[in-house]
C-alpha positions in Angstrom: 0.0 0.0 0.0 1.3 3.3 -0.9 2.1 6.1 2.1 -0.5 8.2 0.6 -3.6 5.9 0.4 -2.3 5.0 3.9 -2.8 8.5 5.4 -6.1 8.5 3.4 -7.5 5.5 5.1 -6.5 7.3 8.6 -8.1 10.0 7.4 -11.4 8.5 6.5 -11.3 6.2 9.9 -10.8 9.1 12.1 -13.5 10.9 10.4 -15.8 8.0 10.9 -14.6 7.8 14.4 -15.5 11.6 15.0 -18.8 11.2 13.2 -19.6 8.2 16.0 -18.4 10.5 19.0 -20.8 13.6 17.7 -23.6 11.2 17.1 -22.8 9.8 20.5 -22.3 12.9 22.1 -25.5 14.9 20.7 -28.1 12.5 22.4 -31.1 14.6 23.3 -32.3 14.2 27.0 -28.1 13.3 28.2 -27.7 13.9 31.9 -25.7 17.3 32.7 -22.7 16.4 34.5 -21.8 16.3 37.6 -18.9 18.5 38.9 -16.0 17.2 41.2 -16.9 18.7 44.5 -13.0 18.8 44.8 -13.3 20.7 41.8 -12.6 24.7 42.5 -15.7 27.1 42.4 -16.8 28.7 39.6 -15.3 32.3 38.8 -17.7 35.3 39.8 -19.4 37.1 37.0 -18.6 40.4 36.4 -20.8 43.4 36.2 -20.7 43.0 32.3 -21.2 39.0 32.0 -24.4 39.7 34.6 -25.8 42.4 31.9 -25.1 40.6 29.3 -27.4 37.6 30.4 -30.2 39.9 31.2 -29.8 41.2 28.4 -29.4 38.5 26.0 -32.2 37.0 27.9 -34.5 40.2 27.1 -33.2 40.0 23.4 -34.4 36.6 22.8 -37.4 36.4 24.7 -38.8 39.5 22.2 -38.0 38.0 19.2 -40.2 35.2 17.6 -39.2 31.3 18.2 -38.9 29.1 15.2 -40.2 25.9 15.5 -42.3 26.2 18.9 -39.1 26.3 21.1 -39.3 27.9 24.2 -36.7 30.1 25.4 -37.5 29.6 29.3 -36.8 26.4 29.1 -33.6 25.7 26.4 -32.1 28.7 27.0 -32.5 31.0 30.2 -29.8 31.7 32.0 -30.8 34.6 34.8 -32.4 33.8 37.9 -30.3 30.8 38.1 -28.1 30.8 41.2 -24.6 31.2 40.0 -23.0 28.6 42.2 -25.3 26.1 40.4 -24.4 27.3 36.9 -24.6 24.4 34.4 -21.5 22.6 32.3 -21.9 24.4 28.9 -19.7 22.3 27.0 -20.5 21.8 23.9 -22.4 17.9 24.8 -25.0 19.5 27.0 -25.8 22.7 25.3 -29.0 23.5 24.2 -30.0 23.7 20.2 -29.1 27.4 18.6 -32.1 29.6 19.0 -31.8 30.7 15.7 -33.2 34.3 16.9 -29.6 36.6 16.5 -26.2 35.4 15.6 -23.5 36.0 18.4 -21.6 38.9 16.8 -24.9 40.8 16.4 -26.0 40.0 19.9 -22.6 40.7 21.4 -22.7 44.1 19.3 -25.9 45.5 20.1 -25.4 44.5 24.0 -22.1 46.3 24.1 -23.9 49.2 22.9 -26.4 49.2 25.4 -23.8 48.8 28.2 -21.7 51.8 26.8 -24.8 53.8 26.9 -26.2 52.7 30.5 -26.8 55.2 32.8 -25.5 54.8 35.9 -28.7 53.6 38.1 -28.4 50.9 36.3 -25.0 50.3 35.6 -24.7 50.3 39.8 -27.5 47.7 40.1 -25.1 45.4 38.0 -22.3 45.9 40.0 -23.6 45.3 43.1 -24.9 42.3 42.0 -21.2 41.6 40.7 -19.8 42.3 44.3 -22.5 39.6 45.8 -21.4 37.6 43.5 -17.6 37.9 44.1 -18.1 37.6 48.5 -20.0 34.2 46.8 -16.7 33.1 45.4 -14.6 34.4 48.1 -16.9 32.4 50.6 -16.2 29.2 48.5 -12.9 29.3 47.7 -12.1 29.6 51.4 -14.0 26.3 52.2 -12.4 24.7 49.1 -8.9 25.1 50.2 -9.8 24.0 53.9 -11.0 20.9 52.0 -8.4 20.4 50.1 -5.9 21.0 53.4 -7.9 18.4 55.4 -8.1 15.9 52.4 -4.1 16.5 52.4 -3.1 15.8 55.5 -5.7 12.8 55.4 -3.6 11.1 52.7 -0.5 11.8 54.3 
């Protein structure tokens, strides 16, 4: 067999091997999963990330749905406790919305923010400093965890 139909025939297995992951991986209904509680906490939002979920939130819930989708239940993400935040790699995410392409979104939410008087701009910061004495909070019980669960195996 020649070199080159040998790296074709690699190339055409690991395709099919991807294509059998992704079909494995895009099962509808899979179960979320479960993080480490060794793992470290979640980073705090900042003032802007917390906007921008409001707003994106606001965005999408004014626009029309294709296809009977509901936004409150593939794709909301405020009013969600931010401890609990979900894994959003790319096996448990929800289908696109179809509503607004990223770059648009991201553009006309940056606008907004720019333009935000600040009232409002406050009420998102505030909710970024609850947010960061959240982290704070559970980063310090993390590392006494992870100082017990040392000198345990020791």
């Amino acid at each position: 067999m020649a070199p080159s139909t040998k790296k074709l025939q690699n190339k055409k297995t690991t395709s099919a091997a991807k294509a059998k992951n992704s079909s494995v991986s895009k099962k509808k209904g899979a179960p979320p999963t479960v993080r480490d509680p060794d793992s470290k906490p979640k980073r705090p939002l900042s003032a802007y990330n917390l906007f921008f979920q409001y707003e994106r939130d606001m965005l999408l819930r004014s626009r029309p749905s294709k296809e009977g989708q509901s936004h409150e239940t593939m794709h909301m993400t405020i009013h969600n406790d931010p401890s609990e935040r979900r894994n959003r790699s790319k096996t448990v995410r929800p289908p696109p919305h179809g509503k607004i392409g990223f770059a648009e979104l991201a553009k006309i939410i940056g606008s907004k923010w720019k333009s935000l008087d600040d009232p409002a701009r406050k009420h998102f910061q505030d909710l970024a400093a609850v947010e960061k004495k959240r982290y704070v909070k559970e980063c310090n019980l993390w590392k006494e965890r992870m100082e017990r669960k040392k000198l345990e195996d020791q």
